[in-house]
N, C-alpha and C positions, 0 to 999 in steps of 0.2 A: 575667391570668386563669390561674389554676394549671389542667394538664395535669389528665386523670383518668385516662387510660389509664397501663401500665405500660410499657417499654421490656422487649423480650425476654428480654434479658441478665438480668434482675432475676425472671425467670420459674423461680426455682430449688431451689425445694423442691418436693420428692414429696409428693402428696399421692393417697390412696386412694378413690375412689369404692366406695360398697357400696349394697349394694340390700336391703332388706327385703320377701318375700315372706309376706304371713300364711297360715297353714297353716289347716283346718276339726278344730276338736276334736272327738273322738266327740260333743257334746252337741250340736253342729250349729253351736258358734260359733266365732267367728275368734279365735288368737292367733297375735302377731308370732313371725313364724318366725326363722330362723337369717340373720344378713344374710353374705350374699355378696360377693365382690368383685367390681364389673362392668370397670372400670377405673382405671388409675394415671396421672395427671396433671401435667406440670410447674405451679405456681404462683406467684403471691408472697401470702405471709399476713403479715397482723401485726394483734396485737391492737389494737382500739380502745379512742380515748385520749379525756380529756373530757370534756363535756358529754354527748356523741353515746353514748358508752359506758356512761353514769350513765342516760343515760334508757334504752337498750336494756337493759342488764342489769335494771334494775325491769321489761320488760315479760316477758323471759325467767327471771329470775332463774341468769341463766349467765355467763358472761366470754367477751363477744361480740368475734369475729374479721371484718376482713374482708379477701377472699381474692380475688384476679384472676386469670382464666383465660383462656386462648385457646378460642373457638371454631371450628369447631365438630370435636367429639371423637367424631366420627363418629357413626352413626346413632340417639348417645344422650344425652337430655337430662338434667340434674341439676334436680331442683327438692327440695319440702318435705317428699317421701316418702327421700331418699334420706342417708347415714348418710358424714362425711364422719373420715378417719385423717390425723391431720396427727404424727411424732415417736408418742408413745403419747399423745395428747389422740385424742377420740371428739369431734367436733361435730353439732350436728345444722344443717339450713339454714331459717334465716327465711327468704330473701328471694334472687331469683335476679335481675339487673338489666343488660341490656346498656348498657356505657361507652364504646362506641365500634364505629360500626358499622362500618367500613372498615377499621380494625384487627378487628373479629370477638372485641373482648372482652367479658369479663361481670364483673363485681364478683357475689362471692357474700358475705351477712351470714351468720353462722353461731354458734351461741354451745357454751359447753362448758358442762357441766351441773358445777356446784359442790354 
């Protein structure tokens, strides 16, 4: 049975957490405001290969990553509102899923927009 979780050492790219805040325009409706940076993250990414990749990219239309993180990164959660800087790729997040609960990992899906 293959491992899910990541070994620490392999936990080695920066990646950027951001957050998008929507702003109320004079007209009384919502636009995406300026995303921020909440926090900076060690991880391991690498894009997805395959089957798994061919069917995600048709639901996304992106070139979907996925990404292992340690939790927890303090009193703040990454889900489907938030904006993720990997190198100069922009991802956004499908899918946030714990792999391991005793190790405290997540596997996050995430795709870049083509």
């Amino acid at each position: 049975m293959a491992k899910d979780y990541v070994d620490i050492g392999h936990l080695n790219n920066k990646l950027i957490v951001k957050s998008v805040n929507p702003t109320t325009d004079s007209g009384g409706g919502a636009t995406e405001g300026t995303p921020t940076t909440v926090t900076t993250i060690w991880c391991n990414i690498k894009p997805m290969t395959g089957n798994r990749a061919l069917e995600f990219a048709q639901i996304t239309n992106g070139k979907p990553y996925e990404i292992v993180i340690n939790y927890p990164i303090g009193d703040f959660t990454i889900d489907e509102t938030n904006i993720l800087t990997f190198d100069s790729r922009i991802l956004t997040v499908h899918s946030v899923v714990q792999i391991d609960e005793s190790l405290k990992q997540y596997k996050i899906i995430a795709y870049e927009k083509v």
